[in-house]
C-alpha positions in Angstrom: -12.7 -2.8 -19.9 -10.9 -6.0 -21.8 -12.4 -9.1 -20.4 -10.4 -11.8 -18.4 -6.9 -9.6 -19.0 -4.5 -8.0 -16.5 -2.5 -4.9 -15.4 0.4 -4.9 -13.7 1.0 -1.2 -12.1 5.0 -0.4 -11.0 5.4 2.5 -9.1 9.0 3.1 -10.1 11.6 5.9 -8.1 15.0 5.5 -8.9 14.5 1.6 -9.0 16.5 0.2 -12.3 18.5 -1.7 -10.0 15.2 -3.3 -8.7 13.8 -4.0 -12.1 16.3 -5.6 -13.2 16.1 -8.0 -11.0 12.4 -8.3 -10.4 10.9 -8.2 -14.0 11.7 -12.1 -14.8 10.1 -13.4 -12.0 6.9 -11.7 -13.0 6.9 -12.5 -16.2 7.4 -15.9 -15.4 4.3 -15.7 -13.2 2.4 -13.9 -16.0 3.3 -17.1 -18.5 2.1 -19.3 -16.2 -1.1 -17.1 -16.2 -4.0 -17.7 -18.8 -4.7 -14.1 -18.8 -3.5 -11.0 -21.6 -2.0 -8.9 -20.1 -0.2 -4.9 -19.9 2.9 -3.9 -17.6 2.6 -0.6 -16.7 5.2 1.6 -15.1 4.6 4.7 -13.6 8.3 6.6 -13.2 8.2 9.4 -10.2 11.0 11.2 -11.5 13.8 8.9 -11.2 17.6 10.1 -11.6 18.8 6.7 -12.4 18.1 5.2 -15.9 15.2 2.8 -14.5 13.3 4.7 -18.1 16.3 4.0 -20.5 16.3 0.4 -19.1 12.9 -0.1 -19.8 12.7 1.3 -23.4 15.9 -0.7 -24.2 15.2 -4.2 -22.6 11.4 -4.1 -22.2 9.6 -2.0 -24.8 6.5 -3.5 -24.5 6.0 -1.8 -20.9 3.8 1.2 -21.0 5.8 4.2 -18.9 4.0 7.0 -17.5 6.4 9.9 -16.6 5.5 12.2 -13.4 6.1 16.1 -14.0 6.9 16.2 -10.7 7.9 13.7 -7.9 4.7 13.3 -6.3 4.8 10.1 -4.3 3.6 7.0 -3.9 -0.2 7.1 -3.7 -0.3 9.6 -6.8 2.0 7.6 -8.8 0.2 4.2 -8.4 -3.1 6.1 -9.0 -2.1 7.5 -12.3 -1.3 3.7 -13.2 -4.5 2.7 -11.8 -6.5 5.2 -14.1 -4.6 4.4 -16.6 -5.2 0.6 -16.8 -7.9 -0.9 -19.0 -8.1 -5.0 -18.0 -10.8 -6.1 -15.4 -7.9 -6.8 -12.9 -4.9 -5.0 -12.0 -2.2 -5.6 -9.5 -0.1 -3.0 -8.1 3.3 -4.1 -6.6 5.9 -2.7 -5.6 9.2 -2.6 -8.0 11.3 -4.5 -4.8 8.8 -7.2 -5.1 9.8 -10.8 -6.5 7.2 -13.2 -7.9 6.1 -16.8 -7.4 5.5 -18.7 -10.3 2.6 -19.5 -9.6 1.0 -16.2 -7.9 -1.5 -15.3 -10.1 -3.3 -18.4 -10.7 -4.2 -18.9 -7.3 -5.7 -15.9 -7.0 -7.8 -15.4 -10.0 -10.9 -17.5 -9.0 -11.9 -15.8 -6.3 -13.2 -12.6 -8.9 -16.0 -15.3 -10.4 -17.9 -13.5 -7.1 -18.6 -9.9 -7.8 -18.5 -8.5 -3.8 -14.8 -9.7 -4.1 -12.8 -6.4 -4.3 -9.1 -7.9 -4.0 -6.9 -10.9 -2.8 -3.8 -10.7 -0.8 -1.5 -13.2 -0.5 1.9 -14.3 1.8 4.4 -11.3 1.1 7.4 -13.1 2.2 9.5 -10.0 4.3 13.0 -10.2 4.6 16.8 -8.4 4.7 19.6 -8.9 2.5 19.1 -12.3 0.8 15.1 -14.1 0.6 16.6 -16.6 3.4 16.7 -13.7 6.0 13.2 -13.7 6.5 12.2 -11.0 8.9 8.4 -12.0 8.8 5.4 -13.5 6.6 2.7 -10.1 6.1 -0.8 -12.6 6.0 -4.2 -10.8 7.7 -4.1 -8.1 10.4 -6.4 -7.3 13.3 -7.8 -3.6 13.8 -8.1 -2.5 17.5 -8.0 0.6 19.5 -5.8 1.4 22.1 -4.8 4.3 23.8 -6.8 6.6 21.7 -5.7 5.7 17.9 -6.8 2.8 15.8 -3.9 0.2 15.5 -3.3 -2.7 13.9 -1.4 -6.0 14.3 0.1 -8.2 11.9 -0.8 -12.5 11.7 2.4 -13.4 13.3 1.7 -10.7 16.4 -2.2 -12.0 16.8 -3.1 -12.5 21.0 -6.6 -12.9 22.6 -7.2 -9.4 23.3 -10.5 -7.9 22.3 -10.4 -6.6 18.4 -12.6 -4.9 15.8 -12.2 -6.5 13.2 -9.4 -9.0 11.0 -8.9 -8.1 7.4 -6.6 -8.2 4.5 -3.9 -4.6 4.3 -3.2 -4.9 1.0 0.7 -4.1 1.5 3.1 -4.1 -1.1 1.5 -6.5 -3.8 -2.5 -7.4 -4.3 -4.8 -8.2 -7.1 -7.7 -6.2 -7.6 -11.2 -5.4 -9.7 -10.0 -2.7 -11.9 -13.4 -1.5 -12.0 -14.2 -1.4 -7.9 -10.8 0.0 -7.5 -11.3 2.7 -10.0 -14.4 3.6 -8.1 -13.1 4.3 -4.6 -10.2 6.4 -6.4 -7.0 4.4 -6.1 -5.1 5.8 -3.0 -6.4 8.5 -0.8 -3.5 11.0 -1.5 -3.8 12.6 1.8 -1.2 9.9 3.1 1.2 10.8 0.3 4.4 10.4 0.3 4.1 6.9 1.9 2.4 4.4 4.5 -1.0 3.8 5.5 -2.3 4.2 2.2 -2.6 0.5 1.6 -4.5 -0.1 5.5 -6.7 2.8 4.7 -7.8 1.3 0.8 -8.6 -1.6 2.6 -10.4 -0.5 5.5 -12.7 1.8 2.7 -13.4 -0.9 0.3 -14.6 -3.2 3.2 -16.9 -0.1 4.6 -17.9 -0.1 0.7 -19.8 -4.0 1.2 -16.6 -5.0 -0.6 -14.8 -8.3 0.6 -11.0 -8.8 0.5 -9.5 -12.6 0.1 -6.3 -14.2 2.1 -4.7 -16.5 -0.4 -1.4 -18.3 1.3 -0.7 -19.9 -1.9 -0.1 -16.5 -4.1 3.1 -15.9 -2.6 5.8 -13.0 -3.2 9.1 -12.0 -1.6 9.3 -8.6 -0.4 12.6 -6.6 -0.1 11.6 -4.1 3.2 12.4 -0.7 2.8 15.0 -1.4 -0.2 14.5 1.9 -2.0 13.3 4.4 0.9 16.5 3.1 3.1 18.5 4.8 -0.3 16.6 8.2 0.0 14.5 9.1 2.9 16.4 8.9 6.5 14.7 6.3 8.9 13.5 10.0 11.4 11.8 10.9 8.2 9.9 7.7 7.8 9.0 7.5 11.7 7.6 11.2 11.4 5.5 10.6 8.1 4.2 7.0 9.4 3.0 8.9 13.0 1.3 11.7 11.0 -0.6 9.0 8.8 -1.6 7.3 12.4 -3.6 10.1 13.2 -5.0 10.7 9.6 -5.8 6.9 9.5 -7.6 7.2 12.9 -9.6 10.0 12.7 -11.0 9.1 9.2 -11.9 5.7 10.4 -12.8 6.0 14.2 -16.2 5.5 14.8 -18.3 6.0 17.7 -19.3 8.8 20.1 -17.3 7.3 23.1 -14.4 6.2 21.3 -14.3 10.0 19.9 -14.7 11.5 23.5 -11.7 9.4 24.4 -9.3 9.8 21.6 -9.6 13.6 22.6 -9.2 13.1 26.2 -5.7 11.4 25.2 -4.6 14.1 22.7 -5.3 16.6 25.3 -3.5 14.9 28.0 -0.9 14.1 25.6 -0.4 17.8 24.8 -0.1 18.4 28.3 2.1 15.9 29.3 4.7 15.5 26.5 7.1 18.3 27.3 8.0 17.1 30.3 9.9 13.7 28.0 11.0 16.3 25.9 8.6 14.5 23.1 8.9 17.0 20.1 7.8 14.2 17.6 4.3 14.2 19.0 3.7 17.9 18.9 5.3 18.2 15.4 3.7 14.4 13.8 -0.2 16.2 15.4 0.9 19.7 13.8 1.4 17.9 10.2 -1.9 15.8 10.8 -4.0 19.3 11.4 -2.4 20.9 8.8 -2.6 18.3 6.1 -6.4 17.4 7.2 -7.0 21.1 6.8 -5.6 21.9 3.4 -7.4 18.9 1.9 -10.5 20.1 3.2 -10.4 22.9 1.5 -8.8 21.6 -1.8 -12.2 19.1 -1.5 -14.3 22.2 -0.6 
């Protein structure tokens, strides 16, 4: 590892557009940053010319090219083994930086249980003054048989588990710790979850996760996945990563007994709404749980 230096992993599909316009900003946030430091950007098979871009505007960014199109999770992983600096961020390419992001955030590693910091990821539509809402901590409950989670700006005063940082769609982190744990757990490839599921390991790893408000960045929602993958799609990957989230994080006896008695009654109850989502989003859950199981075995 090279002391007090940082990597920057880009997962990158079909996102020149998006690099274009998001590169300045972080460099501007890596000059005001004391820190060496190695953009790396990890190309899932794009059609566009996001790679010709790079090589002719930026050649100083490190590309690693997929074979195959292989998702989120995998591509930021192959980034993540890849870098070589004590701390790495991962962002996504829609991302836009504040100046001043990284500097706020870089004390916090002087304590070694720190495993990353989060800060505000500024959501929004269209143009940064459409702000849709400010991503800060979440809350962890369960309800209704699954493990959810709510967002700062949804917070009430019902009974939770726990409040935390999810990581979302730009944090800093200890290259080393995250190495460690793997990067993403690929069973929630192509997309979502991945980031509430890192978090929720690394904190049942001792590890501690940091809020930082000042370490801000403006996020784009959705701005590349509303260009390929059809919003039915989305719904049906995000409810099959529900149940993988849950059922690799649930804990207890009772709450087990429970989540059960709801799938059952679910299944037998369902048809009559004409709910074909639920029986197909379980179906992929099973399915997927049981071919990584026997990939692992």
């Amino acid at each position: 590892m090279i002391n007090n230096s940082i990597s920057i992993v880009l997962p990158n599909y079909n996102g020149k557009e998006l690099l274009e316009e998001n590169l300045p900003s972080l460099y501007q946030a890596l000059k005001n940053f004391d820190f060496p430091y190695k953009i790396i950007v990890v190309d899932d098979c794009s059609t566009d010319d996001s790679v010709p871009f790079l090589r002719s505007k930026y050649p100083e960014v490190a590309i690693l090219q997929n074979k195959v199109n292989a998702g989120f999770s995998e591509t930021c992983n192959k980034g993540i083994q890849y870098a070589q600096s004590d701390l790495i961020c991962v962002s996504n390419t829609d991302v836009t930086f504040h100046k001043d992001y990284f500097i706020h955030a870089k004390n916090y590693f002087k304590n070694p249980k720190v495993f990353a910091v989060k800060g505000d990821i500024i959501n929004y539509a269209g143009q940064k003054d459409q702000v849709i809402n400010v991503d800060k901590t979440a809350r962890l409950y369960y309800k209704r048989g699954l493990l959810r989670f709510k967002t700062h700006d949804n917070f009430d005063q019902k009974p939770y588990d726990l409040e935390y940082v999810g990581l979302g769609c730009c944090f800093i982190a200890n290259t080393a710790y995250l190495q460690k744990l793997g990067g993403f757990d690929t069973i929630f490839s192509p997309y979502y979850w991945e980031d509430s599921d890192l978090a929720l390991t690394a904190i049942e790893q001792g590890y501690e996760l940091i809020y930082e408000p000042k370490s801000i960045v403006y996020h784009k929602t959705s701005s590349t996945m509303d260009k390929t993958q059809s919003s039915l799609k989305r719904k049906i990957i995000s409810n099959r990563n529900k149940f993988l989230f849950c059922w690799k994080h649930l804990k207890g006896r009772k709450r087990w007994i429970n989540h059960v008695s709801v799938i059952v009654i679910s299944l037998l109850t369902r048809f009559l709404v004409l709910d074909w989502k639920f029986y197909y989003t379980l179906t992929l859950a099973i399915m997927r749980t049981n071919r990584f199981r026997r990939l692992n075995s």
